[in-house]
N, C-alpha and C positions, 0 to 999 in steps of 0.2 A: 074589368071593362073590355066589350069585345071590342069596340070601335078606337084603335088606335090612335088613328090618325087626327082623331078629335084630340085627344090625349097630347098627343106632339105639339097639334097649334096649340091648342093652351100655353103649354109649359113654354114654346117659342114668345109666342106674343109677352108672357111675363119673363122674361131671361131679359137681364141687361147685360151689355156689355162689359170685362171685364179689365182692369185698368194691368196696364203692361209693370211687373215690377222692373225697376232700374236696376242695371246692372250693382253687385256689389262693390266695385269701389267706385261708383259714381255714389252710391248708398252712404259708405263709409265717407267719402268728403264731405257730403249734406250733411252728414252727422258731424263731424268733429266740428263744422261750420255754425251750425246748430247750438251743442254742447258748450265750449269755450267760453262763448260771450256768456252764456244763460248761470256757467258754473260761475264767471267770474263777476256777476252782479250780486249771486244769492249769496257767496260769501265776502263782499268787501265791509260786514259790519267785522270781522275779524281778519280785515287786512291790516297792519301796524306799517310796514317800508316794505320798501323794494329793496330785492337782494341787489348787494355791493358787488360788481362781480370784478373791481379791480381788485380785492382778496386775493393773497395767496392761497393756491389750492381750489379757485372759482372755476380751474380747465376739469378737475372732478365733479363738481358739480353741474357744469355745462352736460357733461358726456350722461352725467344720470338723468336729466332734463330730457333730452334728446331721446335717448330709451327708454323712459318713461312713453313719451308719447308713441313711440313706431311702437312698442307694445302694446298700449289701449289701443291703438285703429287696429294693429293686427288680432287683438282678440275682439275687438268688435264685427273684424270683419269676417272673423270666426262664427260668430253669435250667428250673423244675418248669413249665412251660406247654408248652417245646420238648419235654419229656419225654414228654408224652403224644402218641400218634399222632392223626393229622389235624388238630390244632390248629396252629395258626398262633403262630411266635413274634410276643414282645409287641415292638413298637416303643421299643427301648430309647434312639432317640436326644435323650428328656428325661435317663433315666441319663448316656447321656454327656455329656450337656451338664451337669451336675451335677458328674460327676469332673472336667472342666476350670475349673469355678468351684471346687472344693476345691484342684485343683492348684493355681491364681493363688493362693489365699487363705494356703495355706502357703507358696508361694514368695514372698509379701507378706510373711507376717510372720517369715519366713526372714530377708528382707533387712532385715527394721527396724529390729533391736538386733543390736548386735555382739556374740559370746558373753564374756562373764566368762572370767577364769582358771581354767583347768582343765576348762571346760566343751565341749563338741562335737568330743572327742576322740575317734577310733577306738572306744575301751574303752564311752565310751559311745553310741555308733551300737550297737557291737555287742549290750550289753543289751539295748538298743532292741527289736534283729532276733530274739536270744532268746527276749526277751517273745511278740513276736507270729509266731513260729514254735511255741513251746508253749501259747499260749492257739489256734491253731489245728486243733491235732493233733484233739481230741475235736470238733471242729465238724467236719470233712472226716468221720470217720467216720460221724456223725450225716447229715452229707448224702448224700453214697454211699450209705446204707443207705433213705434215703428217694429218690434216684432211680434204683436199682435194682428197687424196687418197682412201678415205671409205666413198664417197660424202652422206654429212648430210642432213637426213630431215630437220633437226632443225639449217640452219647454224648460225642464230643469235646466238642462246641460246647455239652454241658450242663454238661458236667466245668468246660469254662472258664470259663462264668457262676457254676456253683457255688462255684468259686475265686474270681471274682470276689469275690463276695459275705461268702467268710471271711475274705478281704483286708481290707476297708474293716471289716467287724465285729473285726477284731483290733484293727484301725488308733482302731477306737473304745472300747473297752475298753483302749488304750496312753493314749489321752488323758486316762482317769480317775485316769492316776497320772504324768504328765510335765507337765515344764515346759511353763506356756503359751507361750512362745517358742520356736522352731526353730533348731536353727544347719545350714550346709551338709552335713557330713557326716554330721552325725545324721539328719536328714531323707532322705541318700542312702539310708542302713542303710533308713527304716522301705519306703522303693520297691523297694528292694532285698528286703525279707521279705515284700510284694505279690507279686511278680514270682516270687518262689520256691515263696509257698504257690500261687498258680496252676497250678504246674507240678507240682505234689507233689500236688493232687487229682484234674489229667489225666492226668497218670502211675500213683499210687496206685489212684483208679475206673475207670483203662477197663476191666479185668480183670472184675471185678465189674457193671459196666454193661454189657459185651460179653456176660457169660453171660448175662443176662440177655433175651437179642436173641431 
């Protein structure tokens, strides 16, 4: 096309305007504001109580509570920085250093008390994974549809922060209704429904994050 300028108005006259993304930890509040409620509706068909936390040994399980979550917002807010082009992902190895002080901490009070009769049975691992397989489902779609939006170089490695991050937010919302004490195979199940919503958001979003390329 010789006539440029014809060229230009076109494509001007069809351009909209393009919506400003928000900063990432105003992103990261929307989201866990978001998430919470939405995780803690989809699973109350397998909520049973609310944790006791006059318990001895409830001050270890408060402290995994707590790092549970500053972990899911810090790898979510991981996810949503890789998301954007030309940014620079965030130096997440405070995060990991973080999941390794949660992992000791459960695996401390894994080993503390021996489980009661009838307790850290398969049946209840499985609840467990349940629980935090359906308090996950509505946070994945929530995320996917917010880093679809700022289409990632990187969709794998957002996908997997993403997961990250609804992992540990399950893993914290299971706390608000389980024993403060851990036993082996319970504790297996709740790494065990980590590991799988991880792989169920980079499986699930890259479809979605890929069109978006």
């Amino acid at each position: 096309m010789k006539n440029h300028d014809q060229l230009i108005d076109q494509l001007s006259q069809s351009a909209r305007p393009v919506k400003r993304t928000w900063p990432v930890g105003w992103r990261v509040v929307a989201w866990v504001v978001s998430v919470l409620p939405c995780g803690m509706l989809s699973s109350w068909a397998w909520h049973s109580r609310f944790t006791d936390w006059s318990q001895q040994g409830a001050g270890l399980a408060m402290i995994t509570l707590l790092l549970a979550f500053g972990i899911g917002a810090g790898a979510m807010a991981g996810a949503f920085t890789l998301s954007i082009a030309g940014r620079k992902p965030l130096g997440l190895r405070w995060a990991a250093l973080l999941a390794v002080v949660w992992l000791a901490i459960n695996l401390l009070n894994t080993a503390s008390v021996a489980p009661p009769a009838g307790v850290g049975r398969f049946g209840e691992g499985m609840h467990c994974y349940l629980f935090m397989l359906s308090a996950s489902l509505p946070m994945m779609a929530i995320s996917i549809a917010c880093l679809h939006r700022t289409r990632s170089l990187y969709p794998g490695q957002s996908l997997a922060l993403a997961g990250a991050g609804i992992a540990f937010m399950s893993s914290m919302l299971l706390s608000l209704c389980h024993d403060v004490h851990l036993h082996n195979l319970d504790f297996a199940m709740h790494l065990a429904a980590g590991v799988t919503i991880v792989m169920l958001t980079v499986l699930t979003g890259r479809r979605w994050i890929a069109l978006s390329r």
